[in-house]
C-alpha positions as CSV (number, residue, x, y, z in Angstrom):
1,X,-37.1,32.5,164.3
2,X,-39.7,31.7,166.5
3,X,-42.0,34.4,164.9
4,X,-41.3,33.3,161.3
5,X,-42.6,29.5,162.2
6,X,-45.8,31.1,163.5
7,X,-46.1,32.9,160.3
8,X,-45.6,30.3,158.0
9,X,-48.0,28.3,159.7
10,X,-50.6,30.9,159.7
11,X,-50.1,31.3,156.0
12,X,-50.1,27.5,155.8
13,X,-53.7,26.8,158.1
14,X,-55.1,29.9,155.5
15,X,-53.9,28.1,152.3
16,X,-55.4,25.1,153.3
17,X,-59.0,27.0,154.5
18,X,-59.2,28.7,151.2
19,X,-58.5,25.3,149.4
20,X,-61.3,23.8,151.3
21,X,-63.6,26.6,150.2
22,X,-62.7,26.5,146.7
23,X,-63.1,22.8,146.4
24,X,-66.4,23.0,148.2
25,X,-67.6,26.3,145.8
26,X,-66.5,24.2,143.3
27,X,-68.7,21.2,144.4
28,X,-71.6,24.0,144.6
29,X,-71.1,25.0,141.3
30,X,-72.1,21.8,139.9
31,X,-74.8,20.7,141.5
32,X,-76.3,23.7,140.4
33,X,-75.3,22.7,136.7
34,X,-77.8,19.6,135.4
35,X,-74.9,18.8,132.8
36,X,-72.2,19.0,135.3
37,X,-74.3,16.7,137.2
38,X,-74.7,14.1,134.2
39,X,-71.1,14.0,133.7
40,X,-70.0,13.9,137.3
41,X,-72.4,10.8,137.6
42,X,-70.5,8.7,134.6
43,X,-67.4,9.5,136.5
44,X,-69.0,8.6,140.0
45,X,-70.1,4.8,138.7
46,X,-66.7,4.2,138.2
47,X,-65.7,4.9,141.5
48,X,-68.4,3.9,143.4
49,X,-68.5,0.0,142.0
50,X,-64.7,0.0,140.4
51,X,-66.3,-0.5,136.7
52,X,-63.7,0.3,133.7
53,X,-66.1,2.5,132.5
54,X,-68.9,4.7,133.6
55,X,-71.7,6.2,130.9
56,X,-74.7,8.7,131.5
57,X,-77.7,8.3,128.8
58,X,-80.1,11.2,129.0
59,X,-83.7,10.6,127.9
60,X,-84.9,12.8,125.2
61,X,-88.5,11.0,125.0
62,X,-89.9,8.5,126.7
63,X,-89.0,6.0,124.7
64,X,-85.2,7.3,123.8
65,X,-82.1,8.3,125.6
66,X,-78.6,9.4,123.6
67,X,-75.4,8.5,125.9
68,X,-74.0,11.9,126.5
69,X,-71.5,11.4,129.2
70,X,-68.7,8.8,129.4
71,X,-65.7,8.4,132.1
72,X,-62.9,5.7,131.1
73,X,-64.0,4.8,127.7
74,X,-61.4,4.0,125.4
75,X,-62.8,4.9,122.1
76,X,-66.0,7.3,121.3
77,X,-68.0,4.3,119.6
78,X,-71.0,5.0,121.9
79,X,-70.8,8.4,122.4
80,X,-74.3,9.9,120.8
81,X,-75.5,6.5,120.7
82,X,-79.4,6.3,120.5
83,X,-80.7,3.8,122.9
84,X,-84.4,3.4,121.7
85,X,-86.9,1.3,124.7
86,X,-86.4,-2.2,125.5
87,X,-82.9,-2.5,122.8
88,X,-80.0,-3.6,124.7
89,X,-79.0,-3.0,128.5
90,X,-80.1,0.2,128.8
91,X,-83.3,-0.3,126.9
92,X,-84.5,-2.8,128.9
93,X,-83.3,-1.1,131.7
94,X,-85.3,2.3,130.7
95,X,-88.2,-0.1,129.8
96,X,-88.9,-2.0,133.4
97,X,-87.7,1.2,135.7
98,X,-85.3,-1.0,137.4
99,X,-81.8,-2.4,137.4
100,X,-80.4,-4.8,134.3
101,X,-76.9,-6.7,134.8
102,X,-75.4,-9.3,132.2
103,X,-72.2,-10.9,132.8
104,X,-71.3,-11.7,129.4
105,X,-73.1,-8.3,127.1
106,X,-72.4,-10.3,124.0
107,X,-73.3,-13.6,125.1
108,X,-76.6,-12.7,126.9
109,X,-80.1,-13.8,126.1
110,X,-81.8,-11.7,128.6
111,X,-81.1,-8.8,125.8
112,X,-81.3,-7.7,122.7
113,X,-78.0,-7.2,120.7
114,X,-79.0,-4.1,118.4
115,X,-75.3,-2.5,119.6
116,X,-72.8,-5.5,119.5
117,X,-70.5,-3.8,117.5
118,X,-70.2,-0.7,119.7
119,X,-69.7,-2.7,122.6
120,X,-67.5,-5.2,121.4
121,X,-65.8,-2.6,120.1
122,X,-65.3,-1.0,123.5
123,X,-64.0,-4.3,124.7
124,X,-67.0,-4.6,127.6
125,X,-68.0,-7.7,129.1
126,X,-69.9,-7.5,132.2
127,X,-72.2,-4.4,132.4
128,X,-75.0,-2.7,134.6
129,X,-77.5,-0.2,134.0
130,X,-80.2,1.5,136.3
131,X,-82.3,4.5,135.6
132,X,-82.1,7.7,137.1
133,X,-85.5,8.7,138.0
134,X,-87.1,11.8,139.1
135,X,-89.8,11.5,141.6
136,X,-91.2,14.7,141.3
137,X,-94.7,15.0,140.4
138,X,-97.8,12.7,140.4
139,X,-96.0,9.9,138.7
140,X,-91.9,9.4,138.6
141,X,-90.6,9.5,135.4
142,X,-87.0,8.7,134.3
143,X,-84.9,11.2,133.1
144,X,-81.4,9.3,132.3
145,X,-79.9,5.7,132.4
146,X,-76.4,5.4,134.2
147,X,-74.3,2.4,132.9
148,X,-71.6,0.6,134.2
149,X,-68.9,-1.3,132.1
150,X,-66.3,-4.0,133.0
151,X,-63.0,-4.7,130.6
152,X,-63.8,-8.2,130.5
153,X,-66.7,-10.8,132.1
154,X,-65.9,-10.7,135.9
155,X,-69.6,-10.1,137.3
156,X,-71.2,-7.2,139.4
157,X,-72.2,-8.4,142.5
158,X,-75.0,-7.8,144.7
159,X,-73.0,-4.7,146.8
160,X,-71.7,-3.2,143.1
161,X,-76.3,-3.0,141.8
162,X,-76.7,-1.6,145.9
163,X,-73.9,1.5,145.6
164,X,-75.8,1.9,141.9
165,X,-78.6,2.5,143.4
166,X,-76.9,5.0,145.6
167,X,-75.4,6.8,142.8
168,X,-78.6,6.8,140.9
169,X,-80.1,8.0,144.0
170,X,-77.8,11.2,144.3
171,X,-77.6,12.0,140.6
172,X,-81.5,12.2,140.6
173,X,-81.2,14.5,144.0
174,X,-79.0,16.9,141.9
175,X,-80.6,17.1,139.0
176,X,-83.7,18.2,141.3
177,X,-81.1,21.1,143.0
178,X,-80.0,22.4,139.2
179,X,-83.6,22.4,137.9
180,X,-84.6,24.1,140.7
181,X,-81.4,26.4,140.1
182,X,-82.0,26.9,136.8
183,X,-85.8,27.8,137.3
184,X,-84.8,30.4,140.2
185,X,-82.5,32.2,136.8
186,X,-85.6,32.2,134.7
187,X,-87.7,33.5,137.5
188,X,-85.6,36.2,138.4
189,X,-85.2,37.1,134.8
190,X,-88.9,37.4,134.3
191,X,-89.3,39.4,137.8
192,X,-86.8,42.0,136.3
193,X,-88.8,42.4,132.8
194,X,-91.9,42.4,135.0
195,X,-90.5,45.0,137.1
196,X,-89.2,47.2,133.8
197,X,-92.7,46.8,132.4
198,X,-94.7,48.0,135.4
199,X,-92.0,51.1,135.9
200,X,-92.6,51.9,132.1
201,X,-96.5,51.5,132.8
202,X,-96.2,53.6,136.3
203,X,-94.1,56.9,135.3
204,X,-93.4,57.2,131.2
205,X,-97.4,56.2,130.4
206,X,-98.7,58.4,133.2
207,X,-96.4,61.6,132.1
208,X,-97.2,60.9,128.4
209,X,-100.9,60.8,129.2
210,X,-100.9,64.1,131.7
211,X,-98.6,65.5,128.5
212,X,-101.8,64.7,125.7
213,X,-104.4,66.0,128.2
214,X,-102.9,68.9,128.7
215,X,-102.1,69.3,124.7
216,X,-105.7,68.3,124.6
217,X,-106.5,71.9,126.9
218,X,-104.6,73.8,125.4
219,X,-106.1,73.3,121.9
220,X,-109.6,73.8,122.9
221,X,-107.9,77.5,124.6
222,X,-106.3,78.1,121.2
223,X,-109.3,77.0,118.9
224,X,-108.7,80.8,117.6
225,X,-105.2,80.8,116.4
226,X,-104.5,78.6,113.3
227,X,-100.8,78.3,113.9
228,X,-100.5,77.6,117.0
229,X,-103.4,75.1,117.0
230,X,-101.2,73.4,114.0
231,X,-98.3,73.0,116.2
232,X,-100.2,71.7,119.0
233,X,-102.1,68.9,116.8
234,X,-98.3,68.3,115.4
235,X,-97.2,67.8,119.4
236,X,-99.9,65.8,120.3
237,X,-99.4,63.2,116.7
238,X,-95.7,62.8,118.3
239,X,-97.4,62.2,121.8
240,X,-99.7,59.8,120.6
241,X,-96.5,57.7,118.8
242,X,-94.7,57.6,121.7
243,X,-97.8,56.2,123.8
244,X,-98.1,53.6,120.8
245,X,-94.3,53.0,121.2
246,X,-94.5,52.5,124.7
247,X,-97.3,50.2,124.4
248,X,-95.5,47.8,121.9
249,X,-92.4,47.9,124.7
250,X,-94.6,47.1,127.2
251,X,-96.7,43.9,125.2
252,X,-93.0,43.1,123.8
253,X,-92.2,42.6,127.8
254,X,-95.1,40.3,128.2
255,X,-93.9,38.3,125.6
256,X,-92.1,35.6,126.4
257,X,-89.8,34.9,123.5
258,X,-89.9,37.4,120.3
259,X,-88.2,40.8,122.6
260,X,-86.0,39.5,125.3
261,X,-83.0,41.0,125.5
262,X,-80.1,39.6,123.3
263,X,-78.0,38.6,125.9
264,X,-81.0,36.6,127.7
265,X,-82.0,35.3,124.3
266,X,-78.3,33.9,123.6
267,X,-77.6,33.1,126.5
268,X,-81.0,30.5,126.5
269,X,-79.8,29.5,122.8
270,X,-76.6,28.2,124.5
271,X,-78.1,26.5,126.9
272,X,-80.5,25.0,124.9
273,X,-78.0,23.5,122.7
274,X,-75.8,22.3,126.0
275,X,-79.0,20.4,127.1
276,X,-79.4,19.0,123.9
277,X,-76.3,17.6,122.7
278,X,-74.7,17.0,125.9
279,X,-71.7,19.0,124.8
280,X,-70.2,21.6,127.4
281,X,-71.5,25.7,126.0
282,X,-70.6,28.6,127.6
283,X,-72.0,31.9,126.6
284,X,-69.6,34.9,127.3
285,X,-70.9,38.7,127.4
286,X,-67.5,40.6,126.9
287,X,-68.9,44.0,126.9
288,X,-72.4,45.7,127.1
289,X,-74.0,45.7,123.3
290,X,-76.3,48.9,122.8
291,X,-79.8,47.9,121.6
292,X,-80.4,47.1,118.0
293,X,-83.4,47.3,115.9
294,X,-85.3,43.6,115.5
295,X,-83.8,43.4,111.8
296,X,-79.7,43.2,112.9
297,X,-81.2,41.1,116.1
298,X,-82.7,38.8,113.9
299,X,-79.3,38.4,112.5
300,X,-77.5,37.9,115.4
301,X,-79.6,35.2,116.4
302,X,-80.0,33.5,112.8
303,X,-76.3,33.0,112.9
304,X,-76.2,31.7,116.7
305,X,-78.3,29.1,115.4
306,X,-76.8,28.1,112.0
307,X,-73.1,28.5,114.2
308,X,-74.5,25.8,117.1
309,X,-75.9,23.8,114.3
310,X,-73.1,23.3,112.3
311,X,-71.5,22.2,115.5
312,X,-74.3,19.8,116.1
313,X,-74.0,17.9,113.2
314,X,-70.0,17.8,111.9
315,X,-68.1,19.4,114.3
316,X,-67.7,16.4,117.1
317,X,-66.9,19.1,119.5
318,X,-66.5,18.2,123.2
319,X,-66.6,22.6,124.3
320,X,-68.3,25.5,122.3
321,X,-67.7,29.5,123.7
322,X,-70.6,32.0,122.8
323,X,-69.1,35.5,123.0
324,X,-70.5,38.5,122.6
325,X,-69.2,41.9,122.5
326,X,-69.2,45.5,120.8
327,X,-66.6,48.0,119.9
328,X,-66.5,51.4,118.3
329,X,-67.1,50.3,114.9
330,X,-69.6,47.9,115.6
331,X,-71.3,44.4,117.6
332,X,-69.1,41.1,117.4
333,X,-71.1,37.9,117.9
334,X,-68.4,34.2,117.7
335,X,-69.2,30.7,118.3
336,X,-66.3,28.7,119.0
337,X,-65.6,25.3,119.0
338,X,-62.9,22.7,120.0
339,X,-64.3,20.2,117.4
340,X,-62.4,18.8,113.8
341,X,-62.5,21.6,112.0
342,X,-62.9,22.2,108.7
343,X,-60.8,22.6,105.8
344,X,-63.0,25.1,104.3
345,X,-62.2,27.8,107.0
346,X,-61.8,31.0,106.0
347,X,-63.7,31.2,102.7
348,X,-67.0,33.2,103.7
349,X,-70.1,30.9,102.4
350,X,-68.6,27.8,102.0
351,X,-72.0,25.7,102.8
352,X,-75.1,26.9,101.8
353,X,-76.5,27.6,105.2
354,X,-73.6,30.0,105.4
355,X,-74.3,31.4,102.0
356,X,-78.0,32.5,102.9
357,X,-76.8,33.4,105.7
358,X,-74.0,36.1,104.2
359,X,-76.2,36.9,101.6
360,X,-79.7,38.0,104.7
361,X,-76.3,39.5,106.7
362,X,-75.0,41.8,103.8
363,X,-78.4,43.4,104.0
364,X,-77.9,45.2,107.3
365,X,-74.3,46.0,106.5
366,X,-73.2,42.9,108.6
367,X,-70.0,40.2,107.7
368,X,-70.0,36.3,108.2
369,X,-66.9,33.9,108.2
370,X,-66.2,30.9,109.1
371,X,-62.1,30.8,110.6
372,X,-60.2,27.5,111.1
373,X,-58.9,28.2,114.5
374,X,-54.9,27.5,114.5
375,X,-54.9,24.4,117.2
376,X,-58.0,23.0,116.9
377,X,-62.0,23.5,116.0
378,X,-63.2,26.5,114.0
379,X,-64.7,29.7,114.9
380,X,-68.4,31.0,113.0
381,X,-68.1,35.3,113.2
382,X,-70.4,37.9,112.6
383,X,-69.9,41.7,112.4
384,X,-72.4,44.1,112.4
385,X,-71.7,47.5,112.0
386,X,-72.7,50.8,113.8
387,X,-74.7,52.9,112.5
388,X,-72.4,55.1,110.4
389,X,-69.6,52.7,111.8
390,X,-66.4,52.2,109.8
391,X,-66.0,48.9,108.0
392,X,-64.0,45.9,109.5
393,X,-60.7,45.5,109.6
394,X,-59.1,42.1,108.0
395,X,-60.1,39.0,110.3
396,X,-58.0,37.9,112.5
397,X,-57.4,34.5,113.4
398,X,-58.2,32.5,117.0
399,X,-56.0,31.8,119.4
């Protein structure tokens, strides 16, 4: 009995150690994740100065910042709101580098009232707003405004602008870490291609070039027999397109955008969109893809782009998976979202961007729809056969 109550406590002391660890891994995970970061913040103003609502905007010039992130709001009135410099709270806030606090927001003179209707619609009274500024470099810049909101006019206080400053404090800290994170991917990235180009350079270019100097010997030695000097001068043609095609590898390495490798070149996509609309994007490789020629990667990536667009602009998505994957019969590419939907879904080319799209996709054998997806959002596919590959099967629908 004795040994059993030992046991279970053993178990319990390790449940609670691996809890620990996941919650701190967790923690780890997004610091090292700028969006997380932004998010976690509008949920940190909430606690840290017990406002009814926390928002993050994030600058996209100096001059404008769109409110990405919100924590207790009760309707989506200022979500994507475009805070231009100097108009309203955060404005003015962006515009002097410091703190801004009303007690009233639709009574105040101290500011200008170009989003009355969003916040009145939001019900917020008293609110605070203090940018988040990097101090990196030769001058600090700001790089988002954190607002907090109050359900009616009772007033921050001097201790509620004080932990504000603390939060703004450690939201600029972690943006720092998940740059830096972020950076140390690219590098890393780069080192590999740099290492892949200088092993190309090193071995295959030095055996191709001891391969034509040697061809090269051998048809001064065979300068008296016509057909063997024909093969030789056929050989060393061959020799000489596979140094050219090496070559164009090894610039198409130094390049830093046109021949990445189309997981890398997604995978940036996705997280260009992510930083750009705020809106959580995940990009999935579900199995290796062989390479493809620039013509079906072109494709690949042309309807990455139109997919995330179309999410951009009409979806109203809070999530969006990128998966890739490839199969027997060919190379599956799907952007998901959790967004409206669409009650077009289904009918390949139902927008024109879709319907050039199809149409430069047909061309390289490849198919484009657009699927409703049965709970929510929709689902953009493209299939791009093998070479010699079967054709699809009947689309299936997202579960």
């Amino acid at each position: 009995m004795r040994s059993r109550k030992s046991s279970n406590r053993r178990s319990l002391e390790q449940f609670t150690a691996l809890d620990a660890l996941l919650r701190e891994r967790a923690g780890l995970l997004a610091v090292l994740d700028r969006i997380a970061v932004l998010h976690g913040t509008a949920q940190l103003v909430r606690a840290a100065v017990g406002a009814s609502s926390g928002f993050v905007a994030e600058l996209t010039a100096p001059d404008r910042a769109i409110v990405r992130w919100m924590s207790g709001a009760r309707t989506e009135q200022l979500r994507d709101l475009v805070v231009p410099l100097g108009q309203g709270i955060g404005g003015k806030a962006m515009a002097l580098g410091t703190v801004v606090r009303v007690n009233d927001y639709l009574a105040s003179s101290s500011i200008t009232h170009h989003f009355d209707d969003e916040v009145r619609d939001e019900g917020l009274g008293a609110m605070l707003a203090i940018p988040i500024v990097d101090q990196r470099g030769l001058e600090p810049h700001t790089i988002a405004i954190a607002y907090a909101g109050m359900h009616g006019s009772a007033p921050f206080g001097d201790i509620a602008v004080e932990r504000m400053r603390a939060v703004a404090g450690q939201a600029a800290a972690a943006v720092r870490i998940a740059d830096a994170a972020e950076l140390t991917k690219v590098d890393a990235v780069y080192a590999e291609r740099r290492r892949i180009q200088d092993s190309l350079h090193d071995s295959v270019g030095a055996i191709l070039f001891a391969i034509g100097a040697q061809i090269q010997a051998l048809q001064d030695e065979m300068a008296d027999q016509p057909g063997l000097s024909s093969n030789l001068r056929r050989l060393e043609s061959d020799v000489s397109a596979a140094t050219s095609a090496l070559r164009e590898s090894i610039l198409a390495l130094e390049d830093a955008t046109p021949a990445r490798a189309l997981p890398i070149e997604i995978m940036e996509h996705t997280r260009s969109f992510e930083r750009r609309t705020g809106v959580s994007a995940r990009f999935v490789e579900l199995s290796d893809v062989p390479p493809l020629d620039r013509e079906r990667t072109a494709v690949l990536l042309a309807v990455l782009r139109e997919g995330l667009v179309n999410v951009e602009k009409h979806a109203k998505a809070h999530a969006v998976i990128v998966s890739l994957g490839s199969s027997d019969d060919g190379v599956h590419l799907a952007i998901a979202d959790d967004g409206a939907g669409t009650r077009e879904a289904g009918i390949p080319g139902t927008r024109l961007g879709l319907r050039s799209l199809a149409r430069r996709a047909a061309r390289v054998g490849a198919t484009v729809q657009l699927l409703g997806n049965e709970d929510e959002g929709c689902t953009l596919r493209v299939w791009l056969p093998a070479v010699n590959g079967p054709a699809p099967g009947p689309a299936r629908r997202i579960r």
